[in-house]
LOLUMVEX-560468 format. One line per field, with one value per residue: residue number from 1; residue in one letter; x, y, z of N, C-alpha, C in turn. Coordinates in nm, 2 decimals, padded with zeros to 4 digits. Layout:
REM residues N
baza	c(NUM,...)
fimar	c(A,...)
n_px	c(X,...)
n_py	c(Y,...)
n_pz	c(Z,...)
ca_px	c(X,...)
ca_py	c(Y,...)
ca_pz	c(Z,...)
c_px	c(X,...)
c_py	c(Y,...)
c_pz	c(Z,...)
//
This chain:
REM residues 51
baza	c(1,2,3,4,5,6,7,8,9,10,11,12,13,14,15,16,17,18,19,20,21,22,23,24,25,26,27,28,29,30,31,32,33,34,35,36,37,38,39,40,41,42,43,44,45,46,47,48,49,50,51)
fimar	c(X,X,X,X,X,X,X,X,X,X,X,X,X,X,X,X,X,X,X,X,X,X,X,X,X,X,X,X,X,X,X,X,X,X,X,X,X,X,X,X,X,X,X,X,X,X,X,X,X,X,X)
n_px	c(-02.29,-02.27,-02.43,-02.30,-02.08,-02.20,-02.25,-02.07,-01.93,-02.11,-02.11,-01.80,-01.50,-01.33,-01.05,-01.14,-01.04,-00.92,-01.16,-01.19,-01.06,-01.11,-01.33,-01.31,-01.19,-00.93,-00.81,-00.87,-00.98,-01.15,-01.32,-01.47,-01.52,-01.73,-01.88,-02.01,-02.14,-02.34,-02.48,-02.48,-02.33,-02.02,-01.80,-01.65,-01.86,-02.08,-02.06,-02.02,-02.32,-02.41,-02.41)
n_py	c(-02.32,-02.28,-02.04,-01.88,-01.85,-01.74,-01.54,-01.42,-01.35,-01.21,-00.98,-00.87,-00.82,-01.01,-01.23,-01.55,-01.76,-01.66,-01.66,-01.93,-02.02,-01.88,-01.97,-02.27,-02.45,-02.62,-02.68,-02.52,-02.61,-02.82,-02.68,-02.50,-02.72,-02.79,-02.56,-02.55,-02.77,-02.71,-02.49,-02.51,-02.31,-02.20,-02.04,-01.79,-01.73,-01.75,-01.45,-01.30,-01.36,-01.23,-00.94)
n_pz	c(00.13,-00.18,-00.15,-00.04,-00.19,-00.44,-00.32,-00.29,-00.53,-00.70,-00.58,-00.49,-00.65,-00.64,-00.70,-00.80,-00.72,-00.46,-00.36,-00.34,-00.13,00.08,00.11,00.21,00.06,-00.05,-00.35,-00.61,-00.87,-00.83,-00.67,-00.86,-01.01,-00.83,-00.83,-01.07,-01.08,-00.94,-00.99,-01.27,-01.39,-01.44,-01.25,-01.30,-01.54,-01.42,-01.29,-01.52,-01.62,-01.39,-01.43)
ca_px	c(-02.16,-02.28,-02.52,-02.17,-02.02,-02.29,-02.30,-01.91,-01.92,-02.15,-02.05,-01.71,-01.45,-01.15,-01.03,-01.20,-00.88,-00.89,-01.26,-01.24,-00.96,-01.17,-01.46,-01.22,-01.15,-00.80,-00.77,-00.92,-01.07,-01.24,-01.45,-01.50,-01.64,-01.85,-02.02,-02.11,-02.21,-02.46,-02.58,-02.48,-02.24,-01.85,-01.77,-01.66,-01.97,-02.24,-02.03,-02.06,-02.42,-02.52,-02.36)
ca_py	c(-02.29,-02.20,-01.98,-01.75,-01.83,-01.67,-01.37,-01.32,-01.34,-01.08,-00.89,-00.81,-00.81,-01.04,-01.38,-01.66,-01.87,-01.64,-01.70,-02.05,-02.04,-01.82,-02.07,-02.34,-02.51,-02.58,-02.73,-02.46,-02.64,-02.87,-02.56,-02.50,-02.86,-02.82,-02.47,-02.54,-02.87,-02.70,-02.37,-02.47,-02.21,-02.19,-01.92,-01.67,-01.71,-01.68,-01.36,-01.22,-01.31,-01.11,-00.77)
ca_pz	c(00.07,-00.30,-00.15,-00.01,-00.29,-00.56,-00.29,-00.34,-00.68,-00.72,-00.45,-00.54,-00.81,-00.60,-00.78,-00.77,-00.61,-00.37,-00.28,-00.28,-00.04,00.17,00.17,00.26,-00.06,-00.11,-00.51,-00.67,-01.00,-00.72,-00.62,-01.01,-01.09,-00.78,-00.84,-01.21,-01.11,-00.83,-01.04,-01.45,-01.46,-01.40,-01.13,-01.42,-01.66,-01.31,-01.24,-01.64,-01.59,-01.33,-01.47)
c_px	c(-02.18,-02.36,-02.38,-02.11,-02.10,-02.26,-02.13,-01.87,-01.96,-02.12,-01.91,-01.61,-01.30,-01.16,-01.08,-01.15,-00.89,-01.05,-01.29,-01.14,-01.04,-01.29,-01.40,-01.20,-00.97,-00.76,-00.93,-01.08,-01.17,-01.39,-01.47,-01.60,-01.81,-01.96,-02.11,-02.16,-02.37,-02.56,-02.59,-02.43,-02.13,-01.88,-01.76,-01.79,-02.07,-02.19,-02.06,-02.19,-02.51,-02.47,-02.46)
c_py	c(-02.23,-02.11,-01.81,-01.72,-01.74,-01.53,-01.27,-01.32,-01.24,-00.96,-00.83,-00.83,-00.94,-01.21,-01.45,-01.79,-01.78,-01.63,-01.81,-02.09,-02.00,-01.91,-02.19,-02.46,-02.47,-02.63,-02.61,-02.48,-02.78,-02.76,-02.53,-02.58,-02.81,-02.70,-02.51,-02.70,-02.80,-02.57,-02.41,-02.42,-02.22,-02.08,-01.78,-01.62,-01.70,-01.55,-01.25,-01.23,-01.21,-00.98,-00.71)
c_pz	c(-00.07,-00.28,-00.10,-00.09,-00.39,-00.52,-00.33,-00.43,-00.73,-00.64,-00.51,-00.63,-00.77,-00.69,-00.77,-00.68,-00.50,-00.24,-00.27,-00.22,00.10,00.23,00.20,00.14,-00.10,-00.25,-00.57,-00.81,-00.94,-00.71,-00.75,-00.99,-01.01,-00.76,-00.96,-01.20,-01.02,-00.91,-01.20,-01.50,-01.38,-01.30,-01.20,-01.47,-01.54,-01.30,-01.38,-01.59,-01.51,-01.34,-01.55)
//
C-alpha cells in the first residue's frame, strides 16, 4: 500500500484525497497518520522531496 502510494505521489500531480480514496482509504487524515507513520514524511513533504 505505501509502496503505490510513494509511486502516485511521485508520479503525478492529482490530490492527495483523491489518492487516498483511490487506494481505498476513506478518512483521508487516516491515510496521512499512516504514511508518515510508515516513511517520516506527510504525503505533501515526501512529494516536495522528491522534486
Amino acid at each position: 500500500m505505501i509502496l503505490e502510494a510513494r509511486r502516485q505521489l511521485r508520479a503525478t500531480t492529482e490530490q492527495i484525497n483523491n489518492i487516498a480514496f483511490r487506494l481505498g482509504y476513506e478518512d483521508v487524515s487516516y491515510f496521512i497518520r499512516f504514511f508518515k507513520k510508515h516513511t517520516g514524511y506527510t504525503p505533501d513533504a515526501f512529494r516536495q522531496n522528491c522534486r
